[in-house]
C-alpha positions in Angstrom: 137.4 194.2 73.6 135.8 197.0 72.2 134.5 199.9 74.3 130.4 199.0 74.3 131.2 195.5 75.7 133.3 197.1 78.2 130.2 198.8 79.3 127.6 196.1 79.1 129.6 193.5 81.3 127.8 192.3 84.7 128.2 194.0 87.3 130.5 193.0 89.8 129.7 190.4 92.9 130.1 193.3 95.1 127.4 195.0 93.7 124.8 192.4 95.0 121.5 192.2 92.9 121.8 196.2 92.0 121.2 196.4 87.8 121.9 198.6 86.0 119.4 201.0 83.7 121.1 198.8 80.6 119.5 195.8 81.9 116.3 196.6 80.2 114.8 192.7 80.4 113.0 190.6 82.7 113.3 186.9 83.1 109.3 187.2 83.1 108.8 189.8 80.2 112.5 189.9 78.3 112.8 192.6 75.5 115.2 192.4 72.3 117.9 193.1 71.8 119.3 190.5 73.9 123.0 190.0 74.3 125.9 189.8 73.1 125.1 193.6 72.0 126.6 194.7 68.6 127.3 198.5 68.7 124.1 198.8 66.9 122.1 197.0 69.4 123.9 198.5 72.6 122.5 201.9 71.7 119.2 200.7 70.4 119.4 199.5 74.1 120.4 202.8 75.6 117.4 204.7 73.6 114.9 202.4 74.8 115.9 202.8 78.6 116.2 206.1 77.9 112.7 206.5 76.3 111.5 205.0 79.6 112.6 207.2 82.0 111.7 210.1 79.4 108.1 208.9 80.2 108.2 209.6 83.6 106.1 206.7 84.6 107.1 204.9 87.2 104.9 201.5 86.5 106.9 201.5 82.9 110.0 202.2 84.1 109.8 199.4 87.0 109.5 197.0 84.1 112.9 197.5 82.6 114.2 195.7 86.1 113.8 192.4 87.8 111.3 192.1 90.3 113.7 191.5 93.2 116.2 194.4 92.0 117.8 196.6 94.4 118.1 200.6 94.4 120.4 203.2 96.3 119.4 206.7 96.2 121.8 208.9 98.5 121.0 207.2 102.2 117.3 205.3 100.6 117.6 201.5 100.0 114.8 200.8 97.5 114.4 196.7 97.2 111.9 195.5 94.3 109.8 197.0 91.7 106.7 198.3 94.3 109.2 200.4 95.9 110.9 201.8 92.6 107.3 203.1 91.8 107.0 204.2 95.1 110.1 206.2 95.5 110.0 207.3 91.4 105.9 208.9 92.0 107.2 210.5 95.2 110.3 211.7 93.2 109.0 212.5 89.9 105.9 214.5 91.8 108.5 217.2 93.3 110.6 217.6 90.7 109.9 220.8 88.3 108.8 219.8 84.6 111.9 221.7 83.5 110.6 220.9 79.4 107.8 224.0 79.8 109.0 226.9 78.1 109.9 230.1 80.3 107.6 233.1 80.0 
């Protein structure tokens, strides 16, 4: 098994309905590539969840996850895509735009 698959494998039962940032389709609205990911494809994959957050908008980034998914940020249970925007507005709003130069 090479390393990427090793990476993109489900997660496990435990885990519940939690996905991960890599599981950048919908059964409503999927997005290529699709698996089984090639090296290639795996971090064409990575870039485009990356390129996501980057925007920091929530309403984009909800997309990348299933409508019924389910977040855990330190004690916060987050559970569908209304409360990812939520809790990634309320987030993103107090956080410091650290890419403005210093002068």
């Amino acid at each position: 098994m090479e390393w990427f698959q090793e990476i993109l494998l489900p997660p496990p039962k435990w885990l519940g309905t939690v996905y991960s940032a890599l599981a950048m389709s919908t059964i409503a609205n999927p997005r290529p590539p699709f698996p089984p990911f090639s090296a290639q494809s795996a971090a064409q994959k990575v870039r485009i969840a990356e390129d996501a957050w980057n925007t920091r908008d929530p309403e984009r980034v909800s997309l990348a996850y299933t409508q019924d998914s389910v977040w855990r940020n330190r004690s916060e249970f987050l559970s569908g895509r209304k409360a990812i925007v939520q809790f990634l507005t309320r987030k993103w709003s107090k956080e410091l735009d650290h890419s403005r130069p210093i002068t």
